[in-house]
Each structure stands twice: as structure tokens, then as C-alpha cells.
C-alpha positions, 0 to 999 in steps of 0.5 A: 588558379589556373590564371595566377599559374599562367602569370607566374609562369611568364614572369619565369620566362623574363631574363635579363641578359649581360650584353656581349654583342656590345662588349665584343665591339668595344674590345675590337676597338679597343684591340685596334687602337692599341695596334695603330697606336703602336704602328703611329707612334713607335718612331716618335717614341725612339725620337724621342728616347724611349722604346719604339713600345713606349706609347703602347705600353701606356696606351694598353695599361689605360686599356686594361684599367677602362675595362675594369672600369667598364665592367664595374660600371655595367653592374652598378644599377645605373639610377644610383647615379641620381638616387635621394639616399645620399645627403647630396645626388651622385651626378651633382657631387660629380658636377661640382667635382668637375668644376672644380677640377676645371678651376683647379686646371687654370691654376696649377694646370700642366701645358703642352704644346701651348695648351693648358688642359692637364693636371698632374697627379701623384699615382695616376699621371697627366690626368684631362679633366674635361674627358671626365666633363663630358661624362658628367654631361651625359649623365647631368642632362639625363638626369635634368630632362626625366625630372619634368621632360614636358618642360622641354616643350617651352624654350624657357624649360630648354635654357633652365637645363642648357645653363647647368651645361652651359656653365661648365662648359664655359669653364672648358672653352677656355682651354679647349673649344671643341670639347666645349661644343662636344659637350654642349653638342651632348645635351642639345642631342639629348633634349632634341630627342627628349622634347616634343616641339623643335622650332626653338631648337633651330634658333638655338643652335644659330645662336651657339654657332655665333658663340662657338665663331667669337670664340674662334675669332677671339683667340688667335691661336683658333683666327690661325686655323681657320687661316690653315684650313682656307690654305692649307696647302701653305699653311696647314703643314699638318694637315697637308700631311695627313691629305698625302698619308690618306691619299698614297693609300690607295684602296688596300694601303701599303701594309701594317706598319709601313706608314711614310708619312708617321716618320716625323712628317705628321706631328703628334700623329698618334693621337689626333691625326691617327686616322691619317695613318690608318688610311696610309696603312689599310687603305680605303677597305681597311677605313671602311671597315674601321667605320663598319665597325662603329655603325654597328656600336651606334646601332647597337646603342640605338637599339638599347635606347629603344628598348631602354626599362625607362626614361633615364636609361635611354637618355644615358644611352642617347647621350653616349650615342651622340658623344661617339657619334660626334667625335667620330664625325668631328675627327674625320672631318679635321683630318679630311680638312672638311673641317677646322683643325680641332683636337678631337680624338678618335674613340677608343683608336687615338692615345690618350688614357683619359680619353679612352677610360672615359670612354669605356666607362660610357660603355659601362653606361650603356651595359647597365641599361642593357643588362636591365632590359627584359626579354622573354624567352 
């Protein structure tokens, strides 16, 4: 009895608890982005014949639907996404969705700026469907490796689940390279981190850098880049841009608002090329912190992967860890020209609705498998 009591008393003292730390860090974000979304973007706005608030006022309505989103996803139990109950698995009919919405780009897909990446929809716009790709990804190669993740340790076992990736990748690449490696980049991570044996991983991704260099050097738009980033002080009048804007910063930059070089020399510069911006305008100590702020949601996200109920969860979560994670690094890399110029975003920062609903979402994600882990009292 008294046992039987002890027991019934622990099992009183276990909460689960909705992550707030997590949901203060993405609204920081997200309240930041809006703020330089707003400072990069008013002149093109007036440029171009609409109000100097016309890009924020996108940006924020995207804002607010990501939270809603956000906020249903981190209630919904995050295994009804691979459940048997239905006639065909959630992440399955996704995965066919967005098959088909990458099919449907090459057909009736809308272009700008020499790029076929959109389709345009009657009520919610200019929609990317290779945003909602890399979330079928996180989920699709969560799913794939908790089934039998010991077959991770034979290559054979790697090549069964990269395929599923690999073909809706190969849909994307056509239209974007670097979301292509970004979601190829996802589930290599993620089996990585799941498989118990990493000598094949390394031939691997050999094997996909001479991939991602044919598919650079085959298309010419992609030869050029590599032609600007080798000399860009001639060539890559963008990027070139961007150096002057991170340079004439200085460590405190010359205030909120008050960016030279957003004033038509960068093109496009609220959305892939915002951190330029951020640099000219806060300085170093202003970048500093911006980066801080996403150590801390990377952390916290490692933190949930480790402390995940199972499996699944801490492969969602390793998913989403390495998508931010990744596109963090990649747009700092092209906008120092460290890198290629790619059109990477910066999450949660750059305009762009898809890009940022999407990316709430993940944090969705990342919330439901939180918000299921027990902690004692």
C-alpha cells in the first residue's frame, strides 16, 4: 500500500509544460525581421510606387498567420503526422502534395527576376512551394529512420531513405539549387546523427559535392556566380555592395534607419541580402547580437532533442535544428562572399511569407515535442 501510494504520488508530480523560453526567442526573431524588414525595404517600396510600409505590411500579415500556425501545430501531437489511422500517412500525402506542387511550378509557375520558383494562388498569393518541400523533408526523414533506424548502419539502408529525398529534391533543383542542398543537407544531418557507423557518410557526401558542382557548371546563370564570386570586385556588383554596407558599419553602425547603401545600391536588399543591411545599420555589436540570439534557439532545440519523449521526436527536432542551422550559416557565407551567391534567406529576418510561415511552423515542430517532455516537480 504504502509502495502503491509512493508511486501514485510520483506520477502526480510529472508536468509537461508549454515551452515559453522557446516561444520568446522566435518572437524576438520575428519582431526584429519586421524591424529591418521595414528599414530595408521602405525606399524600394517608394521606388517602386508603393508606400514606404508596403513590404512591412506583407511581411507582418505572413507574421501573424505563422504565429497562428505555430501555435496550432505546437497542440497537435506530433505523431498524427506518421499515424496508420488514416487510409494513407499524413507525411506521405504531403509528400506527394509537394510533388505535385513542384510539378505544377514548371507548368503554370510564376517568374521573377529570371527565376521560376512561385505559383500564384487565388486567396493567399505568390506561394514557394519548395519552402513547404523542406518541411515535408524534416518530417519525411524523421519518419523514414525511426521505422528501422539500425538499417542506417549498412550504406544500402542510407540510399533506400536518401531516395525518397533525393527525388523531390531533384524536382527543386531545377528551379533552386541551394534549397535543393538545403534539403538534401536536412536529411544527411539527420541520418548522421541517427546512424551508428560514419565511414560511407563521408564518401557520400563527396559524392553529392560533385553533384551539387555539375549542377552548377551545367546551367550558366549558376557558371556566372562562381565567375562573380572569384571577381567580385568586377563582377559580383551585389555582393560588392553588400561588403561596403558590412564594412562602413563599423562596430556600432550608423543607426536604425540610416543604411546608404539600401538606397537602390543593393538590389532586392530585403530579402536575401538583409544581413548587409543589419551590418551597416547596428554594427558588429548589433550582429553579434542578432547571432546570440540564434545560438540560444539552436540550443534550446538541442536541448529538446536530448530530452526528446522518443525517437520521432528528436529527429523532428534534429531536422529543424539543421535547417535553421544551415540557412543561418549559408546566407552569412554568400553576403560575406565566403561563399557562391545562393538565394538563401535569413530565417525569421528576410521578407519572404512562405519562408517565414514555414519556418514558424517548424517551431510548431519543435513545441509539440517539448510540450510532451515530463518533468518532475
Amino acid at each position: 500500500m504504502e509502495i502503491d501510494g509512493r508511486k501514485e504520488k510520483i506520477k502526480k508530480s510529472v508536468n509537461r509544460h508549454y515551452d515559453y523560453t522557446m516561444l520568446v526567442l522566435v518572437a524576438l526573431l520575428v519582431c526584429f525581421g519586421l524591424i529591418m524588414v521595414c528599414s530595408a525595404s521602405a525606399y524600394a517600396a517608394v521606388k517602386y510606387g508603393y508606400g514606404a510600409t508596403f513590404y512591412l505590411k506583407r511581411q507582418a500579415m505572413m507574421a501573424c498567420g505563422g504565429a497562428v500556425v505555430m501555435l496550432l501545430v505546437s497542440k497537435l501531437d506530433y505523431h498524427v503526422y506518421i499515424s496508420k489511422r488514416f487510409k494513407i500517412r499524413p507525411i506521405m500525402a504531403l509528400y506527394l502534395f509537394c510533388i505535385a506542387l513542384q510539378i505544377a511550378v514548371f507548368i503554370i509557375g510564376s517568374s521573377s527576376n529570371g527565376s521560376t520558383r512561385w505559383l500564384e494562388l487565388p486567396v493567399i498569393g505568390r506561394f514557394q512551394p519548395s519552402e513547404l518541400s523542406k518541411l515535408c523533408i524534416v518530417i519525411m526523414v524523421a519518419f523514414l529512420v525511426q521505422l528501422k533506424p539500425r538499417q542506417l548502419d549498412s550504406f544500402v539502408g542510407f540510399i533506400f531513405r536518401m531516395l525518397y529525398i533525393l527525388i523531390l529534391a531533384a524536382l527543386v533543383v531545377v528551379e533552386n539549387l541551394s534549397t535543393a542542398i538545403i534539403m538534401v543537407g536536412i536529411a544527411f544531418i539527420v541520418c548522421f546523427v541517427a546512424s551508428r557507423k560514419w565511414a560511407y557518410y563521408f564518401i557520400s557526401f563527396f559524392g553529392l559535392a560533385i553533384a551539387a558542382v555539375i549542377g552548377i557548371f551545367t546551367v550558366g546563370y549558376r557558371a556566372d556566380r562562381i565567375d562573380q564570386w572569384l571577381d567580385v570586385e568586377h563582377k559580383g556588383y551585389q555582393i560588392l555592395q553588400g561588403l561596403y554596407a558590412i564594412c562602413s558599419g563599423g562596430w556600432f553602425g550608423k543607426g536604425l534607419g540610416n543604411s546608404v547603401q539600401k538606397l537602390g545600391y543593393i538590389p532586392e536588399v530585403h530579402t536575401d541580402m538583409i544581413f548587409s543591411v543589419i551590418c551597416e545599420e547596428l554594427g558588429i555589436l548589433g550582429v553579434m547580437i542578432l547571432l546570440t540570439v540564434y545560438i540560444l534557439l539552436l540550443w534550446r532545440i538541442f536541448r529538446i532533442i536530448v530530452n526528446a519523449p522518443d525517437l520521432f521526436g528528436s529527429l523532428l527536432c534534429t531536422g529543424v535544428f539543421a535547417h535553421i542551422a544551415l540557412q543561418v550559416i549559408l546566407n552569412i557565407a554568400v553576403v560575406t562572399n565566403t561563399i557562391p551567391s545562393t538565394g538563401v534567406t535569413l530565417p525569421f529576418i528576410s521578407y519572404g511569407g512562405t519562408s517565414l510561415v514555414i519556418m514558424m511552423a517548424e517551431m510548431g515542430l519543435v513545441m509539440s515535442v517539448s510540450g510532451r517532455i515530463e518533468y518532475d516537480n
